[in-house]
N, C-alpha and C positions, 0 to 999 in steps of 0.2 A: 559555726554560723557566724558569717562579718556583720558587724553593725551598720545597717545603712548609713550611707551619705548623705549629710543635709544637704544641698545646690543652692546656693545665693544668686543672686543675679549676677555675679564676677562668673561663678563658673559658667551657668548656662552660656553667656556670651563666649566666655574662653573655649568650651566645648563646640560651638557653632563653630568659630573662627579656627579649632582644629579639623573643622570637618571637611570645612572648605579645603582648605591647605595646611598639612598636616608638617609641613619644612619651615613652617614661619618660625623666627626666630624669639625668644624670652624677652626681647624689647619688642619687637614688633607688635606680640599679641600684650603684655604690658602695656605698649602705647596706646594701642585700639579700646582696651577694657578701663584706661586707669589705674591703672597697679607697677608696684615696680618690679624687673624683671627676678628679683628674688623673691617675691611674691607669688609670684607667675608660676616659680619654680618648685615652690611647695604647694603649691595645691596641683602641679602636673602629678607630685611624686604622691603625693595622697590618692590620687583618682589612678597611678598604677600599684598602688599597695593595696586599694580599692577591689581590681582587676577590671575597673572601668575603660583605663588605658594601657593596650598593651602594641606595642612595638608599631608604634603609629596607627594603631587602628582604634575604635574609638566604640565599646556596647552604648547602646543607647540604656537611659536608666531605667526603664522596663526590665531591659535584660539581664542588666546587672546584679 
């Protein structure tokens, strides 16, 4: 059994803004939330180690 994920407000916004458009790039969604793109980059790979995110698609955390 995975441990859930807490969601801060960095993710929720990161997760909307991959939902809209899943091609934006580690600066772009960086720039929009705040964060730097290596920031960006470890909580993308947390949320597919997760299986929140997988191959641009994105469970909602219900489903998760």
């Amino acid at each position: 059994m995975t441990t859930p994920v807490v969601l801060d407000a960095f993710d929720h916004r990161l997760l909307d803004l991959l939902q809209e458009d899943a091609g934006r790039t580690l600066t772009a969604l960086g720039e929009a939330v705040g964060l730097s793109p290596s920031a960006v980059q470890r909580r993308l790979k947390r949320y597919r180690a997760h299986g929140s995110l997988r191959m641009g698609l994105i469970k909602s955390v219900e489903e998760a």
